[in-house]
C-alpha positions as CSV (number, residue, x, y, z in Angstrom):
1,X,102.9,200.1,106.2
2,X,104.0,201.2,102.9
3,X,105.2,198.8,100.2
4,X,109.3,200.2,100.3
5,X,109.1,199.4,104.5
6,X,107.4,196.1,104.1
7,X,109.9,195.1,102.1
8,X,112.6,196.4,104.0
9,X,111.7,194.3,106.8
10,X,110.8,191.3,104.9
11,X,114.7,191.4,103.7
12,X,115.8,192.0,106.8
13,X,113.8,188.8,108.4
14,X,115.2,186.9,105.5
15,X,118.7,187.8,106.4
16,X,118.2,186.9,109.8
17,X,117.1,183.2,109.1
18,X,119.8,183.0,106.7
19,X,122.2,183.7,109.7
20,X,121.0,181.4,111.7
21,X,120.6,178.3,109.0
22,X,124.6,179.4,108.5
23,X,125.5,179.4,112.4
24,X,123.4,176.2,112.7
25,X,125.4,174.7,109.3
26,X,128.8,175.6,110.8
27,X,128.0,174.3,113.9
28,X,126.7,170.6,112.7
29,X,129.9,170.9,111.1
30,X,132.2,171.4,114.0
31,X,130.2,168.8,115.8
32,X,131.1,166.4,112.7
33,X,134.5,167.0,112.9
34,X,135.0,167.3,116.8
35,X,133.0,163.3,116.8
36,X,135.4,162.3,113.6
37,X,138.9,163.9,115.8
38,X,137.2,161.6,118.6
39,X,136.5,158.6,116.6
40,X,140.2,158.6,115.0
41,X,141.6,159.2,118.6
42,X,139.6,156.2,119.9
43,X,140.5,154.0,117.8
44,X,144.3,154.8,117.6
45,X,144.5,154.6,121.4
46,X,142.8,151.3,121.0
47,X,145.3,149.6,118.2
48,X,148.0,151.0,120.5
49,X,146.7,149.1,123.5
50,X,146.3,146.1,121.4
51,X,149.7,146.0,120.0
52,X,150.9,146.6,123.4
53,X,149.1,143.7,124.9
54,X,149.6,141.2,122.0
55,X,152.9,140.8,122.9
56,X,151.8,138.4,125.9
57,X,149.7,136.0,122.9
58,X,151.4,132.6,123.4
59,X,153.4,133.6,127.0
60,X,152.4,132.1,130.9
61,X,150.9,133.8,133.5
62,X,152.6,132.2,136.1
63,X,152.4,134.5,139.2
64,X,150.6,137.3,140.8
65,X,150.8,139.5,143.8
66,X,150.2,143.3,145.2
67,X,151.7,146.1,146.5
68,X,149.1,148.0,148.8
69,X,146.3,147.9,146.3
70,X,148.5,147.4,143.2
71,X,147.9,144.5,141.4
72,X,151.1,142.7,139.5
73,X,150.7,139.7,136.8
74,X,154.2,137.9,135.8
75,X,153.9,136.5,132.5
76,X,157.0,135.1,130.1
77,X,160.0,133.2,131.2
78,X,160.9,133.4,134.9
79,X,163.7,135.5,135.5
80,X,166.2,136.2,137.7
81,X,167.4,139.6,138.7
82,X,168.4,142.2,141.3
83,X,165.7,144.3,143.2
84,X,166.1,147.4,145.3
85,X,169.1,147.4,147.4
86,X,170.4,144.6,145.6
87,X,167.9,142.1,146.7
88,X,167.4,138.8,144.2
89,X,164.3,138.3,142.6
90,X,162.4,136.6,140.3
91,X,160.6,138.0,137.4
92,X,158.7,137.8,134.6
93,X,159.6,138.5,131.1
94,X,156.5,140.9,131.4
95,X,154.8,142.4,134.3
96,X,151.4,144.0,134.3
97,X,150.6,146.2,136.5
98,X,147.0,147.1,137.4
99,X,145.1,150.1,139.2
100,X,142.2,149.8,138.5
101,X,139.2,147.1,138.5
102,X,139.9,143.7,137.6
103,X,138.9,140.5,138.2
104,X,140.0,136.6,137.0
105,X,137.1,134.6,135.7
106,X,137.0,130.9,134.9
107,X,133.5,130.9,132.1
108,X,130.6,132.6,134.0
109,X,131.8,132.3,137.5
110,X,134.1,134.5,139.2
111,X,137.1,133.5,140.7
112,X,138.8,136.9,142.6
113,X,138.6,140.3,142.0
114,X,140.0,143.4,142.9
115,X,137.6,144.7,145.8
116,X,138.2,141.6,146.9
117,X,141.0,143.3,148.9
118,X,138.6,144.7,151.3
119,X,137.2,141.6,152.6
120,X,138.5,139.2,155.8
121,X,140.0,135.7,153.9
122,X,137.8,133.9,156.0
123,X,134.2,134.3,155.5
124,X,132.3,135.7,158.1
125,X,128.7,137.8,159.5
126,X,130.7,139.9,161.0
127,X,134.1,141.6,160.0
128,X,136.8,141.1,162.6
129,X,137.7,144.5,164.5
130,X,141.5,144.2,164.2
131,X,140.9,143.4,160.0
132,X,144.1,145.2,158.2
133,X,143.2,144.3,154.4
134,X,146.8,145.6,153.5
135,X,148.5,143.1,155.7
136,X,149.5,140.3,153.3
137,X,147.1,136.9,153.1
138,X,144.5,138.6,155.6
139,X,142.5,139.5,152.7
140,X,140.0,137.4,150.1
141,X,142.0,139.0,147.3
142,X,145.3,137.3,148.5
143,X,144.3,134.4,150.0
144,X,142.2,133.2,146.9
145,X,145.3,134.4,144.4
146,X,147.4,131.9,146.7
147,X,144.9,129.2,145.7
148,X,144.6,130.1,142.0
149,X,148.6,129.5,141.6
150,X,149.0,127.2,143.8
151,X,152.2,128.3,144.9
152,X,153.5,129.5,141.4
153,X,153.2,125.7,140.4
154,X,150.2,126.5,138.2
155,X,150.0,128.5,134.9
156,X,147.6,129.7,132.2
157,X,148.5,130.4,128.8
158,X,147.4,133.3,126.9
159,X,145.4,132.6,123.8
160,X,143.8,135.3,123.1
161,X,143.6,139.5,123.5
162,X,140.6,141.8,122.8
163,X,140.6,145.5,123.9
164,X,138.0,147.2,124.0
165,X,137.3,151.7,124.9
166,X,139.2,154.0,127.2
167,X,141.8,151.7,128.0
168,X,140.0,148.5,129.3
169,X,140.8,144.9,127.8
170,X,140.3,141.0,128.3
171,X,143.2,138.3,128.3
172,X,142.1,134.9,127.5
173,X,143.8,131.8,128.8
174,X,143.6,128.2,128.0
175,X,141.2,126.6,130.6
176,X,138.4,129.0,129.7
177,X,139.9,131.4,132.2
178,X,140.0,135.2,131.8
179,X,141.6,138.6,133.3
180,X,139.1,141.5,132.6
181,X,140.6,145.0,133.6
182,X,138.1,147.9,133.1
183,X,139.2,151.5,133.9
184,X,136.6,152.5,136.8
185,X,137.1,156.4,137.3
186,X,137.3,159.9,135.2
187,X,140.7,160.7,137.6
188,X,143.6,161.4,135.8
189,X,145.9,158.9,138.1
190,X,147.5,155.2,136.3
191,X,145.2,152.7,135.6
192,X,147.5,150.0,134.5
193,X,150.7,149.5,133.1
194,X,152.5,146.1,130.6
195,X,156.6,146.5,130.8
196,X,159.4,144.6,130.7
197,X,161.3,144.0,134.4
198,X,165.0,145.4,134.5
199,X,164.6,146.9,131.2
200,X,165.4,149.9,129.6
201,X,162.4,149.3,127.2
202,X,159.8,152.1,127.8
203,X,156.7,151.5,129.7
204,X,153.2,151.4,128.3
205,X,151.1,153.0,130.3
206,X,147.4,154.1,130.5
207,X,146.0,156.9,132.9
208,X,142.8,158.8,133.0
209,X,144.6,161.6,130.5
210,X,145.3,158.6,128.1
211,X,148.6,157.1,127.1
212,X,151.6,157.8,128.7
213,X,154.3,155.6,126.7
């Protein structure tokens, strides 16, 4: 191979590495950004959920109950109000609504969570043939909800509320009880909801697309 030719493709080889440290440069550089756009987007979402949930710091959990496999937490002053087709009921100054996993805690050991829903309220081998978790008190969830309120004659205080990723987030009462609630699926349905009961006040609510406030 002549010297002109050699060089020729010794350029061109040259070039072609230079192309690729510049596709591989701009590339680690997209991938910098596109973590830093998720980073910032993380955390926002996170100091939103927070500053939604604080508000509850220093309020009772007084009541809870379901709808289906809905979850609902009444926390604040009790309140009295009128329900669909005009029916009286009482409130809380806040209601969380929940979706997704969750489960009360006292320390270490459990004390009901949500697949608890799916199991008889009496403990047995086997599971009763005409067992219809969705009718009210036949399940564990209900029946050991019942016993944690004692008939809405027992509260816990909020101390304390940490939030942690993609919407999940402990409450922590006096009594070293707790209510963990952990988004368990990629779907793009509700996973919970904190608003105020015969309000006008927007919800706060967080999906498997994010928030929806």
């Amino acid at each position: 191979m002549s010297g002109p030719i050699r060089v020729s493709a010794l350029a061109a080889v040259m070039c072609c590495w230079r192309n690729i440290a510049i596709a591989l440069t701009t590339s680690s550089e997209r991938y910098r950004l596109f973590a830093s756009t998720v980073a910032v987007s993380c955390s926002a979402m996170r100091e939103q959920v927070q500053k939604a949930l604080d508000i509850l710091i220093g309020k009772p959990l007084w009541s809870s109950g379901r709808a289906a496999d809905l979850e609902w937490f009444a926390f604040g002053e009790r309140r009295t109000v009128k329900g669909f087709r005009g029916v009286v009921k009482e409130v809380g100054e806040y209601a969380l609504h929940v979706q997704c996993a969750w489960r009360i805690r006292h320390g270490d050991q459990m004390v009901v969570g949500s697949r608890d829903l799916y199991v008889p309220a009496e403990e047995s081998e086997d599971e009763p043939e005409d067992f219809n978790w969705d009718a009210q008190g036949a399940n564990r969830r209900d029946k050991r909800i019942a016993e944690l309120f004692q008939n809405e004659t027992r509260q816990f205080l909020v101390k304390q509320v940490q939030v942690g990723e993609a919407g999940s987030f402990t409450i922590s009462f006096d009594g070293e009880y707790a209510l963990d609630v952990f988004p368990d699926d990629s779907l793009r349905d509700e996973h919970w909801r904190i608003f105020q009961p015969s309000s006008d006040v927007p919800h706060f609510v967080v999906s498997g697309s994010g928030l929806n406030t």
